[in-house]
Backbone as XML, in Angstrom:
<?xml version="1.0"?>
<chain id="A" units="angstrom">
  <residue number="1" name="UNK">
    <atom name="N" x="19.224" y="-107.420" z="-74.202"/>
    <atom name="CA" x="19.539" y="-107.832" z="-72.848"/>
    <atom name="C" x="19.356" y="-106.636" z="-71.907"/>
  </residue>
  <residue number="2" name="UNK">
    <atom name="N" x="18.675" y="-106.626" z="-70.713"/>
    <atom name="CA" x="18.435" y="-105.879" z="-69.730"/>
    <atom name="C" x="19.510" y="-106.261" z="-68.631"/>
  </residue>
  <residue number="3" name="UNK">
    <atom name="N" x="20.224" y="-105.452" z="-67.878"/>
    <atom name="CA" x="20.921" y="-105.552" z="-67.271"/>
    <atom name="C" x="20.142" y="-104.808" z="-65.512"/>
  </residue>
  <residue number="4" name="UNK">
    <atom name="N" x="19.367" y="-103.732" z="-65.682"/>
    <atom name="CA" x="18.573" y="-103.339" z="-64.660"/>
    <atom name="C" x="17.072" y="-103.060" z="-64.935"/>
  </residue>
  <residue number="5" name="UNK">
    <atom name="N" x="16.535" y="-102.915" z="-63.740"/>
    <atom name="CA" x="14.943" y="-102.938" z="-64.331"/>
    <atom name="C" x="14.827" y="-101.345" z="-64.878"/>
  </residue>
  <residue number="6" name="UNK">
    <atom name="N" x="13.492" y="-100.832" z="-65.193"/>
    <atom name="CA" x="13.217" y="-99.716" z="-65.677"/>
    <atom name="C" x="12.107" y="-99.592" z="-65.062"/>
  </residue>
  <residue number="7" name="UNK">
    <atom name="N" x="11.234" y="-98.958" z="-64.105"/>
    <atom name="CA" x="10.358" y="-98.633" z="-63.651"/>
    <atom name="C" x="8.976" y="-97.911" z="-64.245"/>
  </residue>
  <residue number="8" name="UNK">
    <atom name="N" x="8.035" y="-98.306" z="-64.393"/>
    <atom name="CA" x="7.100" y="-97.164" z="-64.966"/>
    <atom name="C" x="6.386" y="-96.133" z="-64.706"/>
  </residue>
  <residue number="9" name="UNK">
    <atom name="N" x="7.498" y="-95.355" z="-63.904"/>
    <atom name="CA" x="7.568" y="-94.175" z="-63.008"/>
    <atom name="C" x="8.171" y="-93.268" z="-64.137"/>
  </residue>
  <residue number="10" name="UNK">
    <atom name="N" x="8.038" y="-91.746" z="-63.705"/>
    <atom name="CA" x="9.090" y="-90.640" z="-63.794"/>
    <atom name="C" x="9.449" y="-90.450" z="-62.501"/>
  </residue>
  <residue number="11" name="UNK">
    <atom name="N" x="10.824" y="-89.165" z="-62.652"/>
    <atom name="CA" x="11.219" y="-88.732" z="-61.451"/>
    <atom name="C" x="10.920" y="-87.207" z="-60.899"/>
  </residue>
  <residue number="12" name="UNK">
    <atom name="N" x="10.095" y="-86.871" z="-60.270"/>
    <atom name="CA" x="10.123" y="-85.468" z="-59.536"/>
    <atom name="C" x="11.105" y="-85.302" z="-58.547"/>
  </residue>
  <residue number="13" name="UNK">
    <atom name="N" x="11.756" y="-84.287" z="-59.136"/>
    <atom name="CA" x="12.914" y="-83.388" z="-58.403"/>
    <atom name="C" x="12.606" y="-82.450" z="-57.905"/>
  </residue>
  <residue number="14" name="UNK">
    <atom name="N" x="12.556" y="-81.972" z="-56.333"/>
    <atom name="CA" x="12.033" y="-80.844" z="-55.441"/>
    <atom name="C" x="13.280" y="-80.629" z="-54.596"/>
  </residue>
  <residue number="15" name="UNK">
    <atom name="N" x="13.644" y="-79.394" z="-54.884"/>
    <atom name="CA" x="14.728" y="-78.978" z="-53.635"/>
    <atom name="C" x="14.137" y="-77.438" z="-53.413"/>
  </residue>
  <residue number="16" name="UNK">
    <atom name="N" x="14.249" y="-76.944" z="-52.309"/>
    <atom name="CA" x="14.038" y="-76.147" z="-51.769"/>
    <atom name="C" x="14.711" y="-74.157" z="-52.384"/>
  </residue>
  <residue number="17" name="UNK">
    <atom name="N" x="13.998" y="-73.252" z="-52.516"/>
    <atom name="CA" x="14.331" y="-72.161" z="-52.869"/>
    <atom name="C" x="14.276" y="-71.366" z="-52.211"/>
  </residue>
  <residue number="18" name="UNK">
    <atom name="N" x="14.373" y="-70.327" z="-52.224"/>
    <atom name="CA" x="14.738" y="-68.798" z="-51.159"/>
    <atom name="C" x="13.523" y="-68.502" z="-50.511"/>
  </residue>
  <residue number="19" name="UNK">
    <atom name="N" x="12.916" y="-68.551" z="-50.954"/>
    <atom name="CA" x="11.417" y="-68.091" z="-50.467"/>
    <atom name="C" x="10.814" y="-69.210" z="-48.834"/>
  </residue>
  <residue number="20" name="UNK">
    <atom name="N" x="11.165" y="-70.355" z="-49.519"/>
    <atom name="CA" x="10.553" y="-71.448" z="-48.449"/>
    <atom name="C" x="12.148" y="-71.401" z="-47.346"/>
  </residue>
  <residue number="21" name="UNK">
    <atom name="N" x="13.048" y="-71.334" z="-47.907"/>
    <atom name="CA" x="14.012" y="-71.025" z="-46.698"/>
    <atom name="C" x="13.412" y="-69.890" z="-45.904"/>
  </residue>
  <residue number="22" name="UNK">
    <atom name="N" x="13.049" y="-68.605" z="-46.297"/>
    <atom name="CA" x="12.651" y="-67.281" z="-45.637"/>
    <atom name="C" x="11.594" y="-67.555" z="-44.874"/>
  </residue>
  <residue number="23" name="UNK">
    <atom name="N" x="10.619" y="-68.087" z="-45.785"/>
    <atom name="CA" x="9.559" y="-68.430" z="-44.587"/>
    <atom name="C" x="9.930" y="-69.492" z="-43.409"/>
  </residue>
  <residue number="24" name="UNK">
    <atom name="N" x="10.809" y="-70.576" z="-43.597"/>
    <atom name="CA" x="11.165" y="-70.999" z="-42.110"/>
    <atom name="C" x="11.488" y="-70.316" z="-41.862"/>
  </residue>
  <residue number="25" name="UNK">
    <atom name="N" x="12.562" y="-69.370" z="-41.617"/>
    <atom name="CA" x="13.497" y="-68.821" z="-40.683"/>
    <atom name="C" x="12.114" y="-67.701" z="-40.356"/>
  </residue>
  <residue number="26" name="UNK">
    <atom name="N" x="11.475" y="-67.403" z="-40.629"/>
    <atom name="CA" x="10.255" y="-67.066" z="-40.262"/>
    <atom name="C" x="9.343" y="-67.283" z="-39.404"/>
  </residue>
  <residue number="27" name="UNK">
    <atom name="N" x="8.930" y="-68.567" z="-39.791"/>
    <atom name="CA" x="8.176" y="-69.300" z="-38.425"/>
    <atom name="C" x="8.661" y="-69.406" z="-37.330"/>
  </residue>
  <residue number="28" name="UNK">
    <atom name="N" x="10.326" y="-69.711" z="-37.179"/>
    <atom name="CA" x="10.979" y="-70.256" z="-36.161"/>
    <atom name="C" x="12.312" y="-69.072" z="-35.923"/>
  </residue>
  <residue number="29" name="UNK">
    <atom name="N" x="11.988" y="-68.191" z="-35.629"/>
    <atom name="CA" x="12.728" y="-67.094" z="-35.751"/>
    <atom name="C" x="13.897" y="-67.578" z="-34.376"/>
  </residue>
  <residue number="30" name="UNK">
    <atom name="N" x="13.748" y="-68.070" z="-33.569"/>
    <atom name="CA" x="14.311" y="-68.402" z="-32.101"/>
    <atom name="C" x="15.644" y="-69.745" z="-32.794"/>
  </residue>
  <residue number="31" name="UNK">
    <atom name="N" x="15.441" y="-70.123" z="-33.456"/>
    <atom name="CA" x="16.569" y="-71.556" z="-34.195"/>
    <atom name="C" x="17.344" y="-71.095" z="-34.825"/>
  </residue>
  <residue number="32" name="UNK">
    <atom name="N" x="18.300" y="-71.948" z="-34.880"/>
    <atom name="CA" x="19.435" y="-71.651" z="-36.160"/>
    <atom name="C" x="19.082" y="-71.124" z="-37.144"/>
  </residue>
  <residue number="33" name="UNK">
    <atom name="N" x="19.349" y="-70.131" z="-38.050"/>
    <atom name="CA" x="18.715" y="-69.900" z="-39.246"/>
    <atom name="C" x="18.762" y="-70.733" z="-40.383"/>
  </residue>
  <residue number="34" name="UNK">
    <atom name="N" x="17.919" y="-71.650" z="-41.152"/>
    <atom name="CA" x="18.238" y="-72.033" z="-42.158"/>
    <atom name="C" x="19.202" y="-71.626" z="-43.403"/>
  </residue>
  <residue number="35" name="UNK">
    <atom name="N" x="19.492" y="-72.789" z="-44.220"/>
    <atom name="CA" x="20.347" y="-71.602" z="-45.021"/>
    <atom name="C" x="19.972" y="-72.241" z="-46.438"/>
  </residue>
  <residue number="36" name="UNK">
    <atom name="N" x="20.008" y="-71.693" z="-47.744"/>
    <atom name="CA" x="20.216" y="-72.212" z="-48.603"/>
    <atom name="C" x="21.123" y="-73.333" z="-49.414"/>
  </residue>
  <residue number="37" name="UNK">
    <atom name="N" x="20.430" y="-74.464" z="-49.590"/>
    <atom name="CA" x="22.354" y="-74.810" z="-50.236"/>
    <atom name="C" x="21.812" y="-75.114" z="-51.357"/>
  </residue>
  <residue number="38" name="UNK">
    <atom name="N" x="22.807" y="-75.606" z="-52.383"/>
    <atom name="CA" x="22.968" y="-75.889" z="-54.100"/>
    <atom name="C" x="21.877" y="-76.780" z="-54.114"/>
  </residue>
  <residue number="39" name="UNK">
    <atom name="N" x="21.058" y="-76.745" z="-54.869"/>
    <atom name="CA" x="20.009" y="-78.190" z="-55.392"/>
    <atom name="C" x="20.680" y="-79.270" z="-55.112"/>
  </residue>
  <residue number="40" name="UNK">
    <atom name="N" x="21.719" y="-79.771" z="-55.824"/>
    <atom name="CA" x="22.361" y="-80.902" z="-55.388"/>
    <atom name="C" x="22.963" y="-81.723" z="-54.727"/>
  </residue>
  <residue number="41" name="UNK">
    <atom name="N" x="22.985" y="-80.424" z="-53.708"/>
    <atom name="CA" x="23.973" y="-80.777" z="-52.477"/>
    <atom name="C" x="23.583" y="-82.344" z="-51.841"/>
  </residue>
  <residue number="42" name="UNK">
    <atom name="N" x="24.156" y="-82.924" z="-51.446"/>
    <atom name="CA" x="23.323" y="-84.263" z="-50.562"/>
    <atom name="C" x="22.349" y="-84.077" z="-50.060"/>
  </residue>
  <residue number="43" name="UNK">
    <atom name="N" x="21.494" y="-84.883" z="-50.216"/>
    <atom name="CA" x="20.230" y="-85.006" z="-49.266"/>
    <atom name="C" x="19.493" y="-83.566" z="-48.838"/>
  </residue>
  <residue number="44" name="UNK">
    <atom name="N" x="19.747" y="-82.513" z="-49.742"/>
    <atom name="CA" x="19.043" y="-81.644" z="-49.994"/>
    <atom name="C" x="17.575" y="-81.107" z="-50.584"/>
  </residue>
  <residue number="45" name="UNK">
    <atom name="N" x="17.249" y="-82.783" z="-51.337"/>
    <atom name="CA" x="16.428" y="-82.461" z="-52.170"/>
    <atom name="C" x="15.711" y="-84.129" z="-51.964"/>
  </residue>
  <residue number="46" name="UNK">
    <atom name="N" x="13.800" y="-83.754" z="-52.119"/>
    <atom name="CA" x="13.443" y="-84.748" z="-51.810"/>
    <atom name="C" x="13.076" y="-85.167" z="-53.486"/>
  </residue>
  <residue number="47" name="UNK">
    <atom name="N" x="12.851" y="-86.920" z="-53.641"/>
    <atom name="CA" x="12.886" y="-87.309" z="-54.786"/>
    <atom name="C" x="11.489" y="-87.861" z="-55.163"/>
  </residue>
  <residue number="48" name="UNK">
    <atom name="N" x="10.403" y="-87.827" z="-55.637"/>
    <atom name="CA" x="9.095" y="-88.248" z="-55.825"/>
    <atom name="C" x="9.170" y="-88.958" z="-57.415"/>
  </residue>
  <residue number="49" name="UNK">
    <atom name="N" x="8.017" y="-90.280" z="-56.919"/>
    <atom name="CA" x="7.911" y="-91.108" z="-58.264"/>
    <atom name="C" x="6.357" y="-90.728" z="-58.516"/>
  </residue>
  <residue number="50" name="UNK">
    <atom name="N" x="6.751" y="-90.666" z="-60.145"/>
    <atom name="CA" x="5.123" y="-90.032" z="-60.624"/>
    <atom name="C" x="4.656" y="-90.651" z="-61.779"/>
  </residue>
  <residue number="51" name="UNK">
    <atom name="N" x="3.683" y="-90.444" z="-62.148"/>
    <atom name="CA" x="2.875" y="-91.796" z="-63.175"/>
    <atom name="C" x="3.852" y="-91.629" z="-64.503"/>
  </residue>
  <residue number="52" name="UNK">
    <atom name="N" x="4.244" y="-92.278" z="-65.133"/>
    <atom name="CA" x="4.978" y="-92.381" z="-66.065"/>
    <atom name="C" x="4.565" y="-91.629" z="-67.385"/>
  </residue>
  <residue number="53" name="UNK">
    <atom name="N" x="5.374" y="-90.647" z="-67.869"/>
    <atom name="CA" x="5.197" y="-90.117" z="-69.144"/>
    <atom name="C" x="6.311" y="-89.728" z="-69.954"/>
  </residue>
  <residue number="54" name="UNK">
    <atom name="N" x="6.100" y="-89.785" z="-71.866"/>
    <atom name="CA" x="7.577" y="-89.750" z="-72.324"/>
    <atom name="C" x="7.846" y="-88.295" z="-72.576"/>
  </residue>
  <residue number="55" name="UNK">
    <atom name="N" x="7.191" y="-87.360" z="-72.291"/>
    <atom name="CA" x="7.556" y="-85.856" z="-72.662"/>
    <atom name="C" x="7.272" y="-85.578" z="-71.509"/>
  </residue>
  <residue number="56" name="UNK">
    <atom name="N" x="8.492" y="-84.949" z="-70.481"/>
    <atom name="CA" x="8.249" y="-84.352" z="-68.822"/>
    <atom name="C" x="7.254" y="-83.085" z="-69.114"/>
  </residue>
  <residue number="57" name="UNK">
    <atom name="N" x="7.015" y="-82.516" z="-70.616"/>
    <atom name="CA" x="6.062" y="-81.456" z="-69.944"/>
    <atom name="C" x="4.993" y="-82.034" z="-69.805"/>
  </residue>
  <residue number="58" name="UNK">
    <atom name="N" x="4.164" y="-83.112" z="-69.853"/>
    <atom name="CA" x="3.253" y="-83.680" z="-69.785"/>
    <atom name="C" x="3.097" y="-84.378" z="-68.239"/>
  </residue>
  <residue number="59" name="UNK">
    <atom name="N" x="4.643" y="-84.614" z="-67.992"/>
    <atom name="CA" x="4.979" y="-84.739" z="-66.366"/>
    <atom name="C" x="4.217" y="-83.243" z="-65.192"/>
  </residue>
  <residue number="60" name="UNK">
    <atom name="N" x="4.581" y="-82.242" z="-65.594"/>
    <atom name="CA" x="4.377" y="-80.382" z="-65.299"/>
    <atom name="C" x="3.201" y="-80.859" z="-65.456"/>
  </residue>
  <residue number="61" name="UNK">
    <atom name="N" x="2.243" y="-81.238" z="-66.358"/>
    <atom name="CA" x="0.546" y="-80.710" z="-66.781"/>
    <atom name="C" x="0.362" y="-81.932" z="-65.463"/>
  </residue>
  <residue number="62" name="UNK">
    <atom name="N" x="0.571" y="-83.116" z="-65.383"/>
    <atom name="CA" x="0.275" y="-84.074" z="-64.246"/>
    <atom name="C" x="0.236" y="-83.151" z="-62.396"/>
  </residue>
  <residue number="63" name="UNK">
    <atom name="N" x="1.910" y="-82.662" z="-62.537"/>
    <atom name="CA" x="1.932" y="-82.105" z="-61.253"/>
    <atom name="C" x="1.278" y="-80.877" z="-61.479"/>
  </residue>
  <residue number="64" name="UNK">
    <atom name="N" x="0.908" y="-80.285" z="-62.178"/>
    <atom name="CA" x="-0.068" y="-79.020" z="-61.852"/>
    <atom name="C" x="-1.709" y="-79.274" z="-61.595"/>
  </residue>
  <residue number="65" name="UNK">
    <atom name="N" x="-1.845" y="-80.400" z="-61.579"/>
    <atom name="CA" x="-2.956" y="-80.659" z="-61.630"/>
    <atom name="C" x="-3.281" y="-81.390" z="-59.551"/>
  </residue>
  <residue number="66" name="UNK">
    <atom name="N" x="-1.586" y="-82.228" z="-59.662"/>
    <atom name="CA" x="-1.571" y="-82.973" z="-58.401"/>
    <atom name="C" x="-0.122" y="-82.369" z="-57.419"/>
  </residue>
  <residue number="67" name="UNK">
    <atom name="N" x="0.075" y="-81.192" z="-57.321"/>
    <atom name="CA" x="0.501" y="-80.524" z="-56.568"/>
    <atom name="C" x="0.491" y="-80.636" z="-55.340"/>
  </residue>
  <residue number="68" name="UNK">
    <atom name="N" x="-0.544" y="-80.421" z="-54.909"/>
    <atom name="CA" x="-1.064" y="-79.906" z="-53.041"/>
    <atom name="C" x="-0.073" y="-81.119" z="-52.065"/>
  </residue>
  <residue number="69" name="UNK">
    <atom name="N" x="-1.236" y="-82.440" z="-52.545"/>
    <atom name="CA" x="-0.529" y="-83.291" z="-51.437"/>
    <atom name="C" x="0.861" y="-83.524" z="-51.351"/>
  </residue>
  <residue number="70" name="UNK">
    <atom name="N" x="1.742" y="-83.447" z="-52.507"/>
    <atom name="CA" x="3.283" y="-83.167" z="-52.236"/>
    <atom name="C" x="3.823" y="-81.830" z="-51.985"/>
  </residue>
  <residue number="71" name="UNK">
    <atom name="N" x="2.837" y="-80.707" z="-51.734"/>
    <atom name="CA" x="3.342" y="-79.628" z="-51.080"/>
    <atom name="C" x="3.346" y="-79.616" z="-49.597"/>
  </residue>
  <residue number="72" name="UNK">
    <atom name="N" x="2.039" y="-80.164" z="-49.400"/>
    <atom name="CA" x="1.548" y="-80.741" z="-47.907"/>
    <atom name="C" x="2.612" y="-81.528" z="-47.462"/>
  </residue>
  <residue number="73" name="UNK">
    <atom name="N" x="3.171" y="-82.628" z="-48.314"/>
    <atom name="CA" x="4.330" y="-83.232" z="-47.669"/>
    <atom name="C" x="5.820" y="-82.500" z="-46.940"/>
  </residue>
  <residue number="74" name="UNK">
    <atom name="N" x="6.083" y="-81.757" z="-48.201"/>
    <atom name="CA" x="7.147" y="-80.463" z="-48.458"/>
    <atom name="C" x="6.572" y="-79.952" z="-46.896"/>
  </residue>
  <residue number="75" name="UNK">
    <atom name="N" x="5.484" y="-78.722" z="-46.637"/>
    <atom name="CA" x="5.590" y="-78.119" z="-46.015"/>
    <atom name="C" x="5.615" y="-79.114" z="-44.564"/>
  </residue>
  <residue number="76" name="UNK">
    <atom name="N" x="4.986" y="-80.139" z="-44.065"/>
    <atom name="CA" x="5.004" y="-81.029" z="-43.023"/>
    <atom name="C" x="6.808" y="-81.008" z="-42.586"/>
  </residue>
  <residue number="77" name="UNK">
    <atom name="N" x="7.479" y="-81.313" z="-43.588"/>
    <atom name="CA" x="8.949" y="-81.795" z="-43.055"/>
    <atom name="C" x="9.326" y="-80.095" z="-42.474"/>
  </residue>
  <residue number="78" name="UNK">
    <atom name="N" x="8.854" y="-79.558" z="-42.916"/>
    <atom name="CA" x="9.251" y="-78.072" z="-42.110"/>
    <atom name="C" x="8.623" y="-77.590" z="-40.761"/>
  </residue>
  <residue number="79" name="UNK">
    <atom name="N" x="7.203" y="-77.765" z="-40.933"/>
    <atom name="CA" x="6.649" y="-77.418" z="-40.061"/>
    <atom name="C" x="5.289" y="-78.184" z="-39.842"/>
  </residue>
  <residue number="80" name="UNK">
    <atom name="N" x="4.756" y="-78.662" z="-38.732"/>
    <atom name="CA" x="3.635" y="-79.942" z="-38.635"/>
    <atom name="C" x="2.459" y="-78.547" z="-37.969"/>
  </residue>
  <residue number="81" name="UNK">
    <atom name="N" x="2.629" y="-77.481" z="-37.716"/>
    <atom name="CA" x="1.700" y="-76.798" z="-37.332"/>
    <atom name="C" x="0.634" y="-76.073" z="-38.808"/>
  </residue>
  <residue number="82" name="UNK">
    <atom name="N" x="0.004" y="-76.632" z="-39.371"/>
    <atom name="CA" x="-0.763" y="-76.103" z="-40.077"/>
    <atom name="C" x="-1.563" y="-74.920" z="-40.372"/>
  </residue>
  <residue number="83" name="UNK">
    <atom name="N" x="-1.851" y="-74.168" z="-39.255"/>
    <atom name="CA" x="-2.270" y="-73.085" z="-38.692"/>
    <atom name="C" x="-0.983" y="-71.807" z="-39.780"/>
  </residue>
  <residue number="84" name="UNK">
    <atom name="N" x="0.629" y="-72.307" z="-39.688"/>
    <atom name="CA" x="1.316" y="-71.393" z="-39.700"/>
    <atom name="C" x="1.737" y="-71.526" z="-41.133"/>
  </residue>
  <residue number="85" name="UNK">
    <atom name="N" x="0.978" y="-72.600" z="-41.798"/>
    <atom name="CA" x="1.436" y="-72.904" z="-43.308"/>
    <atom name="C" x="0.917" y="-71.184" z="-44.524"/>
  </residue>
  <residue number="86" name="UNK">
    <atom name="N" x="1.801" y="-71.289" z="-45.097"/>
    <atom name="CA" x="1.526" y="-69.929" z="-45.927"/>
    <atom name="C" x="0.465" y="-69.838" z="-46.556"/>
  </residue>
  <residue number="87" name="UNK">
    <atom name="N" x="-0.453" y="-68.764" z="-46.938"/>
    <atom name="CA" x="-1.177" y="-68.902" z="-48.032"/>
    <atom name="C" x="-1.189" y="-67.845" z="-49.000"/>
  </residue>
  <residue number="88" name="UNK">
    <atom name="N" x="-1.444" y="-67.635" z="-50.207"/>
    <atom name="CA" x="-2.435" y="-68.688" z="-50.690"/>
    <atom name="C" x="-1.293" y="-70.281" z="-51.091"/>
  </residue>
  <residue number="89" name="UNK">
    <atom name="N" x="-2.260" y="-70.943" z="-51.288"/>
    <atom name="CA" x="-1.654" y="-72.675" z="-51.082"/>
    <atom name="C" x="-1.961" y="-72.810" z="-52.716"/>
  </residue>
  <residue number="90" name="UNK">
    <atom name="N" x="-1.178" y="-72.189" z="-53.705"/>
    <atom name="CA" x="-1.103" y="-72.331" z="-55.248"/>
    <atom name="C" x="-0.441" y="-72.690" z="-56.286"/>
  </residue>
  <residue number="91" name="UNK">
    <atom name="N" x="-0.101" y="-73.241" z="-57.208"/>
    <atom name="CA" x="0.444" y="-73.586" z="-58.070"/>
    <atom name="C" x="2.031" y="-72.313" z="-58.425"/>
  </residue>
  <residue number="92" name="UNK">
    <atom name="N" x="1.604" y="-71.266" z="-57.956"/>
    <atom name="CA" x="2.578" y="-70.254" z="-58.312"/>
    <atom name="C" x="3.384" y="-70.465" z="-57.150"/>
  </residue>
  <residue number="93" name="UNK">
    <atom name="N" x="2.803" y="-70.312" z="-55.999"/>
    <atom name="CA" x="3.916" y="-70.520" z="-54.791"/>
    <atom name="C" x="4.249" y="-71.813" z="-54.735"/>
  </residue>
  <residue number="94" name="UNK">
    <atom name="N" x="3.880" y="-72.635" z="-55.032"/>
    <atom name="CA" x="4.968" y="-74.140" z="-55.403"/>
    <atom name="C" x="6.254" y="-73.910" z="-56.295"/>
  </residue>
  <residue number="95" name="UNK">
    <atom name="N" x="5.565" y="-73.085" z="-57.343"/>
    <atom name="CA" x="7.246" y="-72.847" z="-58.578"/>
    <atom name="C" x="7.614" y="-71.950" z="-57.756"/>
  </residue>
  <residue number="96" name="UNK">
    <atom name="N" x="7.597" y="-70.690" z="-56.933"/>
    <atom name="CA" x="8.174" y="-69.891" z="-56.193"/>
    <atom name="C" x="9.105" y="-70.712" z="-55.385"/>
  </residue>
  <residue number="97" name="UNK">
    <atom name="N" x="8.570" y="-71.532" z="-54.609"/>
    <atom name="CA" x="9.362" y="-72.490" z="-53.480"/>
    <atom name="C" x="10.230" y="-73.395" z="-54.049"/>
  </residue>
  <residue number="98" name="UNK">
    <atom name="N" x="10.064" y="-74.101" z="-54.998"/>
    <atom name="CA" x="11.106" y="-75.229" z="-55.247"/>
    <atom name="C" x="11.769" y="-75.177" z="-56.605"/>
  </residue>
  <residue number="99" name="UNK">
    <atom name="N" x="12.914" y="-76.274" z="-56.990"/>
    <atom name="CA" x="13.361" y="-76.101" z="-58.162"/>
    <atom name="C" x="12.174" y="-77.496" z="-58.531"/>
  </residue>
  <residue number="100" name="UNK">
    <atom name="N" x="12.405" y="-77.594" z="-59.256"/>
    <atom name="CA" x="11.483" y="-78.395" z="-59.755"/>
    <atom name="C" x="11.844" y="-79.193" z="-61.400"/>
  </residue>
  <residue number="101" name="UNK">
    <atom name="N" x="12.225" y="-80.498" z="-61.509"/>
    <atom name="CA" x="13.013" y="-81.151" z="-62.393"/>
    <atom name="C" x="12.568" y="-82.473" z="-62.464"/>
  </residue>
  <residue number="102" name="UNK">
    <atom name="N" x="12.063" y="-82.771" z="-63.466"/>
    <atom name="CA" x="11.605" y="-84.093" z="-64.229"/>
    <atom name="C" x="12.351" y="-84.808" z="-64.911"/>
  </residue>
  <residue number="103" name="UNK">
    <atom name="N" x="12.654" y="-86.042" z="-64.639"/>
    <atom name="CA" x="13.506" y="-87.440" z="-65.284"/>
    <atom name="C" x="12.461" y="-88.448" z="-65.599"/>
  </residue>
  <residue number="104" name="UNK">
    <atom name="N" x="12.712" y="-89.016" z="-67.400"/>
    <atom name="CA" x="11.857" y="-89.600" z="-67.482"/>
    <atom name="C" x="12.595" y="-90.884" z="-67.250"/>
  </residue>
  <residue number="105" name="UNK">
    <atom name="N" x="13.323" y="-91.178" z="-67.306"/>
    <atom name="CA" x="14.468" y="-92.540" z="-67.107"/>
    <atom name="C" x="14.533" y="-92.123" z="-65.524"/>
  </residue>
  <residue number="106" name="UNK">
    <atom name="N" x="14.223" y="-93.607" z="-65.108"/>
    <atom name="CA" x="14.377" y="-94.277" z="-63.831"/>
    <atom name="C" x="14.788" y="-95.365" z="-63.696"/>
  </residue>
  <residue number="107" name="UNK">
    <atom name="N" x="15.578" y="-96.149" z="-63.305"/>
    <atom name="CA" x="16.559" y="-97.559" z="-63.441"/>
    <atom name="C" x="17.001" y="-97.606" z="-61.844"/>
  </residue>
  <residue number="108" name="UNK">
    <atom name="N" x="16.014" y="-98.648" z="-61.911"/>
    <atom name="CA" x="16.053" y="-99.459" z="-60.373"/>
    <atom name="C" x="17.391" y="-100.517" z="-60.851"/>
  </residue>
  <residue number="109" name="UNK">
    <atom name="N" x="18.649" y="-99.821" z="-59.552"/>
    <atom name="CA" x="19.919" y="-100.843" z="-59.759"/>
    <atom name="C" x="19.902" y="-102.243" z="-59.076"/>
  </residue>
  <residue number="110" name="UNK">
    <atom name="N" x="18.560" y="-102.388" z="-57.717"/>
    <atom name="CA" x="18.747" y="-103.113" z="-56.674"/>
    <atom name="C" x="18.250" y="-104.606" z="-57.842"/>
  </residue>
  <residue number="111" name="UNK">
    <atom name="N" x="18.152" y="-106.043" z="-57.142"/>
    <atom name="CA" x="17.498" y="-107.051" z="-57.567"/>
    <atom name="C" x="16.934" y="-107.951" z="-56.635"/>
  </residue>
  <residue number="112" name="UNK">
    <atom name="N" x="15.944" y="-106.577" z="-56.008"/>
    <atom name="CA" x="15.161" y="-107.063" z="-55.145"/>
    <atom name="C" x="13.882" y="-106.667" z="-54.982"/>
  </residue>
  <residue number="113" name="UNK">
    <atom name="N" x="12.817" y="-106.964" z="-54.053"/>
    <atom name="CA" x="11.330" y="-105.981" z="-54.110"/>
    <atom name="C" x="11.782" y="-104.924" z="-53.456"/>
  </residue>
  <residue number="114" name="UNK">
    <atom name="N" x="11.158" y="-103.501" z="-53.436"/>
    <atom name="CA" x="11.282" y="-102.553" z="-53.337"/>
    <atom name="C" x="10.358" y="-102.579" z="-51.683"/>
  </residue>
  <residue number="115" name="UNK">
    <atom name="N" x="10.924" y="-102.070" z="-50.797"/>
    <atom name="CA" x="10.223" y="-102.255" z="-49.599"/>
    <atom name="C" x="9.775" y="-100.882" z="-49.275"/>
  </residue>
  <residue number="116" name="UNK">
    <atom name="N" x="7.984" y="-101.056" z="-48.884"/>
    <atom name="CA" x="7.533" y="-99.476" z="-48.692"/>
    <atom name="C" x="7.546" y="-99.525" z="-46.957"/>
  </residue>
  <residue number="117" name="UNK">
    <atom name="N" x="7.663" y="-98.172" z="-46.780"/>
    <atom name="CA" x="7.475" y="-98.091" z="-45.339"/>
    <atom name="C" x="5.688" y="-97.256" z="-44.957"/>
  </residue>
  <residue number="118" name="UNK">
    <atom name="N" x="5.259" y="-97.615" z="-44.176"/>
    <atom name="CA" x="4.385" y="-97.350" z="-43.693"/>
    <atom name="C" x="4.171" y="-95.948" z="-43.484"/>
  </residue>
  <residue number="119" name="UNK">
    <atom name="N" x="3.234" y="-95.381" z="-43.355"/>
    <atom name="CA" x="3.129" y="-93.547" z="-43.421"/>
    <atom name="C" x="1.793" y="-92.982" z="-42.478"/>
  </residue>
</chain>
C-alpha cells in the first residue's frame, strides 16, 4: 500500500557559502551586508529536482556535467547584471560557493497535479 506518491526525481540541495556571501557584499558594497546563516535555516536554501538516480554519487557525476544553468540561476537571484558575475564560471567555484546535498527519496505529500509556474 502506498500512502504518498514517490517521484522519479532526486533532490539537489544548494545553500549558499562564504565565498558567494563575500562576493555579494562585494558587488553591492552600498546595502546591508549580507550575512551567512546555517544551511538549514528557513528558506535559506534553494531546492532543485534532478533526473533520478539510486547512488547520489552518480547524482554529483549528473550535476558536474549540468552545473552552469543552475549556477546561472543561483547567481541571477543575486545579481541580474551579468557583466559583474565572477569568473572563471567552473565546477570548482560551484563546490566553493554552495553546500551541496543529494536526496534520493522524494515523496510528494500533496494529492494533486503539481502546478508549474511559468519562467
Amino acid at each position: 500500500m502506498e500512502i504518498f506518491n514517490i517521484p522519479n526525481r532526486n533532490v539537489l540541495f544548494l545553500a549558499p557559502k562564504q565565498p558567494l556571501i563575500d562576493w555579494v557584499n562585494h558587488v553591492f558594497p552600498d546595502d546591508q551586508p549580507e550575512r551567512l546563516e546555517a544551511p538549514l535555516a528557513h528558506d535559506n536554501a534553494n531546492i532543485y529536482l534532478i533526473p533520478a538516480e539510486d547512488d547520489p554519487e552518480d547524482s554529483i557525476k549528473w550535476l558536474k556535467s549540468n552545473f552552469r544553468p543552475i549556477l546561472e540561476e543561483e547567481l541571477l537571484e543575486w545579481c541580474t547584471d551579468t557583466d559583474l558575475w565572477p569568473s572563471p564560471f567552473d565546477w570548482e567555484m560551484f563546490k566553493a560557493w554552495f553546500v551541496i546535498s543529494i536526496h534520493t527519496m522524494l515523496v510528494d505529500t500533496v494529492d494533486e497535479e503539481v502546478e508549474r509556474e511559468e519562467v
